[in-house]
N, C-alpha and C positions, 0 to 999 in steps of 0.2 A: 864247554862248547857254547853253550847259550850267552855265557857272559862276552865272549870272544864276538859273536853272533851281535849283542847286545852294541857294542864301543863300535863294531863297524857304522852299523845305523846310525848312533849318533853322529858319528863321524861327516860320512855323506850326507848328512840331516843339514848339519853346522856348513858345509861345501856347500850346498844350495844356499842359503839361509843369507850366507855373508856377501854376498854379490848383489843380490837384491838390496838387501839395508842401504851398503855402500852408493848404489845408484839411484835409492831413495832419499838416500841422505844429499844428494849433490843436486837433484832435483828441487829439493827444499829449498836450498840455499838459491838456484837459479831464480825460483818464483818472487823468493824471500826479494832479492838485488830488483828483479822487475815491476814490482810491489811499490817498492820505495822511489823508483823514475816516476812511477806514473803519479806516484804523491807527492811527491817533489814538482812536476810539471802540474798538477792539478792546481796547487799551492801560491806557485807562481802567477801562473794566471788569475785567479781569483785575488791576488795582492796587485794584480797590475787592474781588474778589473774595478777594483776599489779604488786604486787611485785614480783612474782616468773619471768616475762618478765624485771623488773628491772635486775635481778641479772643474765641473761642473756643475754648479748651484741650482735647484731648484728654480721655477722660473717664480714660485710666488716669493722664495726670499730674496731673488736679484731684484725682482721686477716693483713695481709702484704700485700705491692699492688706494684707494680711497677713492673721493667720489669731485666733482667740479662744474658749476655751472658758469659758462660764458653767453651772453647775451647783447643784443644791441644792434650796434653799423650792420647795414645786409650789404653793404660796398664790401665790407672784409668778412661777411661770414664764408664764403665759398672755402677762402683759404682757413680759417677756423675750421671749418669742418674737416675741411682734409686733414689736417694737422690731427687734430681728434681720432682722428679714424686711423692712421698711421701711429698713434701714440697707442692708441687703446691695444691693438694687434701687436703690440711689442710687447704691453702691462696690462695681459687680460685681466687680472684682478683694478683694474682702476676704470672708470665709467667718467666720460666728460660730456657734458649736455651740450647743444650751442642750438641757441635760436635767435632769432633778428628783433626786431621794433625800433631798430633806430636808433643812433647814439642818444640822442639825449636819453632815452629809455633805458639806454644800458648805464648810464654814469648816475642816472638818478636810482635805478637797481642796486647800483655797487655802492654805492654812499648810506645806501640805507639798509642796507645788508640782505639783501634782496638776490642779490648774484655775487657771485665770489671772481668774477669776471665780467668785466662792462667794456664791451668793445666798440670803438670812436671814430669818425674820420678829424673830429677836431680836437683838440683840449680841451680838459676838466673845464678853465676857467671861464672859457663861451659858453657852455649851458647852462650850469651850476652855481649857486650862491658863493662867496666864496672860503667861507666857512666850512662847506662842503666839499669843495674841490682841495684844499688844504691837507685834505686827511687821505686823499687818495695818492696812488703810488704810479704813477707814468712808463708802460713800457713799448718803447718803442717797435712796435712790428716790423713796420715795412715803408715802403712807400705806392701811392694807388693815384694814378691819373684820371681825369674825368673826361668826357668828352660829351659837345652839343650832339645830339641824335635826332634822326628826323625819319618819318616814313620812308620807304626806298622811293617813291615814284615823285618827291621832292625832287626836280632838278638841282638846287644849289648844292654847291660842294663846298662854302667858305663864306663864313660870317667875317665881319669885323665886331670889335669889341660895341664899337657903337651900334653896329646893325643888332645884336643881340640884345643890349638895353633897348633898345626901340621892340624888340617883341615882347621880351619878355614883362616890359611896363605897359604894354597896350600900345603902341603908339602906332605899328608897325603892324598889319592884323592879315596880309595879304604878302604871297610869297613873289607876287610880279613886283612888288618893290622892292624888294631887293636882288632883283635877276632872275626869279625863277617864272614859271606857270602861273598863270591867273587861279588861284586857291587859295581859299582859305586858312590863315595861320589857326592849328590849334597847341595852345598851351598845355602841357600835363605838368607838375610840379609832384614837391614829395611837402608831407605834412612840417610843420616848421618845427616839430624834433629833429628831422633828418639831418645828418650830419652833411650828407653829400649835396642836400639844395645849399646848407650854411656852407661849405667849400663853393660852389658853382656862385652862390650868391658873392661872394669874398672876391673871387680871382678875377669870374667871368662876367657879373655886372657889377664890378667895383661897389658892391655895398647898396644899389638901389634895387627897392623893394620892387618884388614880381606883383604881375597885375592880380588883383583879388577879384573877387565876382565872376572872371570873364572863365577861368582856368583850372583844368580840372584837377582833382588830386589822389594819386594813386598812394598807397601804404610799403610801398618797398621797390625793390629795386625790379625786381622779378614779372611784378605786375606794371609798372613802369613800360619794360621793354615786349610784355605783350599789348599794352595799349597803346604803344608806337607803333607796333605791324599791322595792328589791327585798325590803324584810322587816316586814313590819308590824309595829308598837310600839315600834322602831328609834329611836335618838336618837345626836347625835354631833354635828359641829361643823365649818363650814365657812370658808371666804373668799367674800365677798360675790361675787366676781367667779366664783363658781362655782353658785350659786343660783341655780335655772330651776324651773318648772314642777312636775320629777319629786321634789321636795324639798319639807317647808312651814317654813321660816325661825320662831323664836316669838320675842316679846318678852321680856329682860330687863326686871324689874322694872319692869314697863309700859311699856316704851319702845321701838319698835319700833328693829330693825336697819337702817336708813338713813344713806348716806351725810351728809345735814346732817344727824343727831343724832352722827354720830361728831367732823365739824368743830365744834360745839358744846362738845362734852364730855358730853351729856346722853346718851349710851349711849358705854359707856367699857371695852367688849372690842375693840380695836383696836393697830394695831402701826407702827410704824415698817417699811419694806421694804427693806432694806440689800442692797449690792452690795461683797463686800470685796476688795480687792486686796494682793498681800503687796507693799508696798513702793506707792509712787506709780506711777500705769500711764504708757506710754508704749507708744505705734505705734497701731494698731489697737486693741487694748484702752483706753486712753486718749480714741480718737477715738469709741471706740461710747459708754463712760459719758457723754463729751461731749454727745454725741446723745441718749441714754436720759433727762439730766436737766436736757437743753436746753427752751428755748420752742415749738424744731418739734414739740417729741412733748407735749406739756403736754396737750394736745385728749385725744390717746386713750388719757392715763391715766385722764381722767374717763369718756371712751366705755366703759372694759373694765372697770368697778365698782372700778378705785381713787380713791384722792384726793391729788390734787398736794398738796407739802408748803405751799406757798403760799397754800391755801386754808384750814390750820387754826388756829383760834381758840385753841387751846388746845395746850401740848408738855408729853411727858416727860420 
């Protein structure tokens, strides 16, 4: 009887026993199958996550490093500096200086390895021995217009070429001769590095020398057209990209100072804007000319009062 007793229990034991396993076992497998999605999908992504940071480059392995000083013309620093500043915020590992003194400053810097960039309103071969200018590398920027500027409470709005020789050699010292208010003419000139008096000197009094003794001389451009607002009967000579409000711009030989009269040829104080290098640039210096006289910056040569080479009608 006990044994009989005994096989039922097991019996009923193994009847409970095997239902559970069974729906243990099938749970297994359910987990097991949802286990392998979520690692499968896990997998996926993180292979598509790798490739989309593949095709993405680091910005200091894409981008430019090193370092560049450019120096010289204050006529073309404004647009140098922008350039600069737009370059550097694309290749934060790269650092480019710009400061002014004047082309001849800048061509005598880069000849003597002084600056790795000398920025010009004329050519190497007007300032420079030419020995020195020989070894330098010419890149063309831009183009940059000049214009006579005079106090605003000046009545004249329009020189002739001859009337402008007549002040600027002395000869001419009062603004009633030539049409305006009984005032006194004052001279402001730039130092005779300046590249922009050597253009003004070239175009707008054909080569004859401004008066000495009588005329004052300001160091750049900046100081220029504050010592024109600040002096009444004042006359002197700017870069377009520098003319605002505190200055009144007059016409050459009737023809106002505008960018399309300089792409014409039809007002013709205007300059080539060089960037020199001694030797062919390479690194960073290399990579900013690149940039400066690329198609990206093209827009905001014409936004900052110069004129891409691309747009003139007419060459020296």
């Amino acid at each position: 009887m006990k044994k009989i007793s005994f096989l039922k229990s097991a019996a009923i034991i193994a009847a409970l026993v095997l239902p559970i396993s069974l729906a243990a076992c099938g749970q297994t497998g359910t987990f097991s199958s949802d286990n392998q999605a979520a690692s499968t999908t896990e997998t996926t992504a993180t292979t598509q996550d790798s490739a989309a940071q593949s095709t993405q480059p680091a910005a200091t392995s894409a981008g430019v490093s090193g370092s560049a000083t450019a120096l010289g013309s204050t006529a073309l620093q404004p647009l140098v500096e922008k350039a600069a500043e737009m370059f550097m915020s694309s290749n934060p590992d790269a650092k480019i200086q710009v400061q002014g003194g004047g082309s001849g400053t800048g061509l005598t810097q880069v000849a003597q390895g002084g600056a790795d960039i000398g920025n010009s309103d004329v050519f190497a071969e007007e300032k420079l021995p030419a020995d020195q200018a020989t070894g330098l590398v010419d890149h063309k920027v831009c183009v940059v217009g000049f214009a006579t500027v005079v106090n605003p409470k000046v009545t004249v709005d329009n020189l002739t070429e001859q009337q402008l020789i007549d002040i600027f050699t002395g000869k001419i010292t009062n603004w009633k001769d030539v049409g305006g208010n009984d005032m006194k003419i004052t001279v402001l000139n730039r130092p005779s590095s300046s590249g922009t008096r050597a253009t003004f000197k070239k175009f707008a009094l054909k080569g004859n020398e401004e008066v000495s003794g009588l005329a004052l001389t300001e160091d750049s451009s900046g100081t220029i057209k504050k010592a024109i607002a600040d002096n009444e009967g004042s006359i002197s000579y700017l870069a377009f990209p520098y003319i605002d409000d505190t200055v009144k711009a007059l016409k050459f030989n009737g023809v106002e100072p505008k960018a399309e009269n300089v792409v014409t040829g039809q007002y013709t104080i205007w300059s080539y804007e060089h960037m020199y290098t001694k030797g062919e640039p390479t690194g960073a210096v290399k990579a900013f000319l690149d940039y400066i006289t690329g198609g990206e910056f093209k827009a905001s040569i014409s936004e900052l009062g110069y004129i891409p080479n691309s747009d003139m009608q007419v060459s020296r």
